[in-house]
FIFINU-329234 format. One record per residue (C-alpha): residue in one letter; x negated, y, z. Coordinates in steps of 0.5 Angstrom, whole numbers, plus 2048, in hexadecimal, padded with zeros to 3 digits. Layout:
BEGIN
A:X:Y:Z $
...
//
This chain:
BEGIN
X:747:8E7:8DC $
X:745:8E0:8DD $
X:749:8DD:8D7 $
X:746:8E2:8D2 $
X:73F:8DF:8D6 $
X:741:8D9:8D4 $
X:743:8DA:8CD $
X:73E:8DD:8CB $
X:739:8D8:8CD $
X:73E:8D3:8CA $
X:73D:8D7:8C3 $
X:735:8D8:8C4 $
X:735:8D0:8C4 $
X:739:8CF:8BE $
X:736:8D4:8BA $
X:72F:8D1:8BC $
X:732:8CA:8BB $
X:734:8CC:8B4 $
X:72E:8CF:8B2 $
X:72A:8C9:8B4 $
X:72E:8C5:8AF $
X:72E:8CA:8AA $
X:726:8CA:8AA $
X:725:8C2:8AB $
X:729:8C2:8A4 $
X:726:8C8:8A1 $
X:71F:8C4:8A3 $
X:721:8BD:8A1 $
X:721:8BB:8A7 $
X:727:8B8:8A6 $
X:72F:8B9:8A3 $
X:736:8B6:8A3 $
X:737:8B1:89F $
X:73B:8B0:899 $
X:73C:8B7:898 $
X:73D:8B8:891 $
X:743:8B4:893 $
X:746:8B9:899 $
X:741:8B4:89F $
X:743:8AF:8A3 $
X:742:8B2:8AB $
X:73D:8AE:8AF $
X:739:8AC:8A8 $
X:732:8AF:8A7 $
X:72D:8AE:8A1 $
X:726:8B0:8A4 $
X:721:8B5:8A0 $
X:71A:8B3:89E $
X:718:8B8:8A4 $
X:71E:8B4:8A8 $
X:71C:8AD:8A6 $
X:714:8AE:8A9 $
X:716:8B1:8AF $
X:71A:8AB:8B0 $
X:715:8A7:8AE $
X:710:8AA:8B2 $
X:715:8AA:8B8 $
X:715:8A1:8B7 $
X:70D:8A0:8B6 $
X:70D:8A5:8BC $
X:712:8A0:8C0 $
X:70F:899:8BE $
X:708:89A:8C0 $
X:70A:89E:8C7 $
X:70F:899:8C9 $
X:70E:893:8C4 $
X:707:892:8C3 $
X:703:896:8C8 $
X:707:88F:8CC $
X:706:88A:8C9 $
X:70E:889:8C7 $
X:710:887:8C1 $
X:715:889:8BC $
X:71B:886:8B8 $
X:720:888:8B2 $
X:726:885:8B2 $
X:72D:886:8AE $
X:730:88C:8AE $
X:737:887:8AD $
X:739:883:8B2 $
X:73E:87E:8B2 $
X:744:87E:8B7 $
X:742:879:8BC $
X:73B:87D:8BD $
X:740:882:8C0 $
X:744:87F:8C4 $
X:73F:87B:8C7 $
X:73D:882:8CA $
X:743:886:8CC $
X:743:88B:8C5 $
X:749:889:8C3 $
X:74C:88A:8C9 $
X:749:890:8CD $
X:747:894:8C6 $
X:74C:899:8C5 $
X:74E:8A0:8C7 $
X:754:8A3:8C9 $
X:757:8A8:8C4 $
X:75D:8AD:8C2 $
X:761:8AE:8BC $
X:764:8B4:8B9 $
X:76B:8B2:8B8 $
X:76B:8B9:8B3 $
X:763:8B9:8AF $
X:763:8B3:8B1 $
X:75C:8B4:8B2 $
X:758:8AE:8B8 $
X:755:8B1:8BE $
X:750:8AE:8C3 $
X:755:8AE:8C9 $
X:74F:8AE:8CF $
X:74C:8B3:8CB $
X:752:8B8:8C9 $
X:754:8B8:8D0 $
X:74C:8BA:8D2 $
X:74D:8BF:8CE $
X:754:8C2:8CE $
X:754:8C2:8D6 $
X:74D:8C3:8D6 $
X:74C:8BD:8DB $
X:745:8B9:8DC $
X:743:8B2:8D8 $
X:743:8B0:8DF $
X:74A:8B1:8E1 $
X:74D:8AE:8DB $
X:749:8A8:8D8 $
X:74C:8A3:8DD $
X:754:8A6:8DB $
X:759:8A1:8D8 $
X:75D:8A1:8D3 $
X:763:8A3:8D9 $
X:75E:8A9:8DC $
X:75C:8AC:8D5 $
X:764:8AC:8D3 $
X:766:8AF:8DA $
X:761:8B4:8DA $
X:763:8B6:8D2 $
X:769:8B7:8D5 $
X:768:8BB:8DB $
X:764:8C0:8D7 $
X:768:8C1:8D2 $
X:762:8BE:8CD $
X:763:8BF:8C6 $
X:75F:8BE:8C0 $
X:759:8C3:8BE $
X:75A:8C3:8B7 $
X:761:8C5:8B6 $
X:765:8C5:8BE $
X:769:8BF:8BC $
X:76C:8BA:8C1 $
X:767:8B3:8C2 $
X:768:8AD:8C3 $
X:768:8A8:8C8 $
X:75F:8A7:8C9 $
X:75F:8A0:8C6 $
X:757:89C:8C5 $
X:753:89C:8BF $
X:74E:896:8BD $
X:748:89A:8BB $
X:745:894:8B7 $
X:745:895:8B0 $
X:749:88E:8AE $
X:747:88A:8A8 $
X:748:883:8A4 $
X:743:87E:8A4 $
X:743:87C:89D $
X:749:87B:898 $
X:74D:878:89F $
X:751:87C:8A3 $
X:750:878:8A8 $
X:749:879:8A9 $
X:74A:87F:8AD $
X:743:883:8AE $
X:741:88A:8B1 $
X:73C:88F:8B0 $
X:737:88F:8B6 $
X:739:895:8BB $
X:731:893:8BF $
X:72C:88F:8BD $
X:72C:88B:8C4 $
X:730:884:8C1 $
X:72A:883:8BC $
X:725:883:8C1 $
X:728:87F:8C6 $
X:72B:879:8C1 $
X:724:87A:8BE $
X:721:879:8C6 $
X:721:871:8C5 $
X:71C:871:8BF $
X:718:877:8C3 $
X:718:873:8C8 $
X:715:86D:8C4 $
X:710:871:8C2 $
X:70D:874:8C8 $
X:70C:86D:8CA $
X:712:86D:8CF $
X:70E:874:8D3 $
X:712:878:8D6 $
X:713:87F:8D7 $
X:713:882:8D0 $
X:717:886:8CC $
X:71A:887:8C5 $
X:71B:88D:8C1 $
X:71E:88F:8BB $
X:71F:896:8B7 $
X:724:896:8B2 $
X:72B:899:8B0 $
X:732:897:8B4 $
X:739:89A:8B2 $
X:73E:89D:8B8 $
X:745:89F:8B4 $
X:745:8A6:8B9 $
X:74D:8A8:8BA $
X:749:8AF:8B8 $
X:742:8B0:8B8 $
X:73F:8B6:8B9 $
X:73A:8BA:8BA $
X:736:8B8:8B5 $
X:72F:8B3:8B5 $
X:731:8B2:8BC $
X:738:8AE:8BC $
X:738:8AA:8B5 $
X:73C:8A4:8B2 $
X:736:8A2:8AE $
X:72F:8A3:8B2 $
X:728:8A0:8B5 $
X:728:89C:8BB $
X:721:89B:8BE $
X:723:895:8C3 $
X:71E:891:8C8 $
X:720:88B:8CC $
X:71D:889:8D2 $
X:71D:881:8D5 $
X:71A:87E:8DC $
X:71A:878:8DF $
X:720:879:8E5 $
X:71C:875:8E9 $
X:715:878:8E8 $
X:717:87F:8E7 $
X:710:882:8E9 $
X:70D:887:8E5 $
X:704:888:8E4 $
X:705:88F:8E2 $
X:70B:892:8E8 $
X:706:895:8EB $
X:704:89A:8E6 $
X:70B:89D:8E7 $
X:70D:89B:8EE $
X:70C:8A2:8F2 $
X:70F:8A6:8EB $
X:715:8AA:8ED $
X:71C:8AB:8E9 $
X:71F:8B1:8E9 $
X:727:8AF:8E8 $
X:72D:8B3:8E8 $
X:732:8AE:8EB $
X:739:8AE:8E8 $
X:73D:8B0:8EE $
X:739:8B6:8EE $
X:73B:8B7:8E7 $
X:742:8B6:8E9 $
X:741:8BD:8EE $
X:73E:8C0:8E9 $
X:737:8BF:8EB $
X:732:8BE:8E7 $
X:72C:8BE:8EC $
X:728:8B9:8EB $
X:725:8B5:8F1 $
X:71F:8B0:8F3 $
//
């Protein structure tokens, strides 16, 4: 009884996912993009209704946490040249573990096949190593979703969309997967106009690209989206804040993530 309960609920969750999508579509709110040629998973076009509602979200954003605080606002290249994200870690640190179907040879996002397949927690998962992912798949027997055929060894994958600088291939670019790197180069002109001030902020909006293993979920996991950023710098050694105490007796109500990993989701104050 418990199964059906729970598959039930699954379904009814489908069944309203879907008819969210079908409607946003329908509407104009937005739909797949490149359609005519079969789609591209993880691109969008936004439709008219889609494109104000966008906008409407961003004028919204700028003036409650831009303007409202006096901050300011910067746009920066979507393209980055490789020296930019090696200086901040990306080149190493950004990458998923993935599968390969040995069969379709279809591409699986390891932490999240194994969420879904052995239904375990996010928390339990996203500190996994390659090693762990691999004896946990062969314990359980994991097998691909789409056809049942056999995986491979989980192996990372780089999710920075890689490009050439100009006609040389040495000149290696990536498109920006967040548009932090740009306000933080950009933090010593800032600074400069400021008068050397210090706390302010930088904002940007603008577009940033992620090469998803496999997107989903439509607008929420794409590989072409907007990012609404905002950069906050202080001075180390002069950290007090005149407005502290507008929120100081304010209470967070958090779920901690050792209660997730038991299956708890009570938040505490």
């Amino acid at each position: 009884m418990l199964y059906s309960t729970v598959e039930i609920s699954m379904n009814s969750k489908v069944d309203k996912y879907e008819k969210v999508l079908k409607l946003a579509k329908s509407r104009g709110f937005f739909w797949e993009a490149f359609e005519i040629y079969g789609g591209v998973s993880g691109f969008l076009d936004f439709g008219p209704l889609g494109v104000l509602l966008k906008r409407k979200i961003s004028d919204m954003w700028i003036k409650w946490f831009v303007k409202s605080e006096g901050f300011v606002e910067v746009e920066t290249p979507v393209v980055n040249p490789e020296v930019v994200f090696k200086a901040s870690g990306h080149i190493d640190s950004f990458k998923e573990p993935a599968f390969r179907c040995l069969n379709c040879n279809r591409r699986f996002r390891a932490d999240h096949l194994v969420e879904e397949a052995l239904s375990l927690s996010s928390i339990e998962v996203e500190n996994m190593d390659l090693k762990a992912l691999q004896k946990l798949a062969l314990d359980r027997g994991l097998k691909c979703l789409e056809c049942g055929g056999e995986l491979s060894e989980p192996y990372y994958f780089t999710t920075m969309f890689k490009t050439f600088i100009g006609p040389y291939m040495e000149d290696v670019g990536y498109g920006r997967p967040e548009a932090a790197q740009g306000m933080f180069l950009a933090f010593r002109r800032v600074l400069d106009l400021k008068r050397g001030k210090l706390p302010f902020a930088i904002a940007q909006v603008g577009k940033v690209l992620r090469n998803e293993i496999s997107p989903r979920q439509g607008p929420i996991r794409l590989r072409e989206f907007t990012i609404m950023e905002l950069e906050l710098f202080i001075d180390p050694d002069d950290s007090k804040c005149p407005r502290i105490s507008e929120v100081e007796n304010e209470r967070l109500r958090i779920v901690p993530g050792e209660a997730r990993v038991k299956g708890s989701e009570e938040p505490l104050e």
